[in-house]
N, C-alpha and C positions, 0 to 999 in steps of 0.2 A: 625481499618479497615476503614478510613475514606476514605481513596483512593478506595477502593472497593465500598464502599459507592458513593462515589463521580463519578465515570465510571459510576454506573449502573443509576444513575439516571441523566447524562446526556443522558446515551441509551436509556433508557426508554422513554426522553426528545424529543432527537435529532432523531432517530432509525439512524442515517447516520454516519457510520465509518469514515467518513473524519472531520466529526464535532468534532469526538473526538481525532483524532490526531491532527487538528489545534487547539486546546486546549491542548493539550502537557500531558492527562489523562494518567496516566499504572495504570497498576494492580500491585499487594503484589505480590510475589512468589507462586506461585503454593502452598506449604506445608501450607502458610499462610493462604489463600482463603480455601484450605480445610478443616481448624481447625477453621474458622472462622465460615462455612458453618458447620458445624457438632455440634456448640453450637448453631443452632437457629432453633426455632420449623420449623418442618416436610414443613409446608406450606409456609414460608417465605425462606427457604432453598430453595423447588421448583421453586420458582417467581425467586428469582436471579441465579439461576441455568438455568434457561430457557433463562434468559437476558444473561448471558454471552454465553450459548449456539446460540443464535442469533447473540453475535456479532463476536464471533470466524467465524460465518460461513459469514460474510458480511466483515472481515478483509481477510479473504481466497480470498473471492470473487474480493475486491480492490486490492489484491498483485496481484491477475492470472491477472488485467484489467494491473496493473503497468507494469508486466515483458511486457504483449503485446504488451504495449505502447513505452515503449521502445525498444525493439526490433523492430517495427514499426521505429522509429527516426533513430533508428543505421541502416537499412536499407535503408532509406531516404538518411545519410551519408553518405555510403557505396557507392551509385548512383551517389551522388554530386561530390565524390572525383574522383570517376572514367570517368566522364564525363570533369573533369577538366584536370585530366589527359590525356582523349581524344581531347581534344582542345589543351591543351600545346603542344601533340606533332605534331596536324596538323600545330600550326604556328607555329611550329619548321620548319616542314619540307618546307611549305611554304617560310619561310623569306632564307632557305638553295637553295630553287633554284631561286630564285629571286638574288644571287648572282653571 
């Protein structure tokens, strides 16, 4: 469990979700961590249970900021192309009567 090991005490470390994706940190499978969590006493089970329970909820927190952002940008796009396309066709039609 060295990897589960290794996430929690950068969390504990870091508390910042992006610390641990730019550190390239996962977690064991799901079945893994909970047979992991189920051979250690009561009170150390809690502790990492609550740290992953923090960082599930601050990796939630950084995806809804992500989709935002992005959807933020594609919309920024969206504007850009269409105003481009609002200018190609006025000098279309400009250089059409200048003929």
């Amino acid at each position: 469990m060295d990897d589960l090991k290794t996430f929690i005490a950068a969390w504990d470390e870091a508390g910042d979700i992006a610390v641990i994706l730019e550190r390239g940190l996962t977690l064991p499978s799901a079945d893994k961590v909970q047979a992991f969590l189920a051979s250690l006493p009561p009170a150390e089970h809690d502790k990492i249970r609550t740290s992953l329970t923090h960082a599930m909820i601050a990796l939630e927190e950084y995806s809804a900021h992500l989709v935002k952002e992005l959807a933020d940008t594609k919309a920024q796009i969206d504007q850009s192309a269409r105003s481009t396309k609002a200018s190609l066709t006025y000098m279309s039609t400009g250089a059409n009567r200048n003929k």
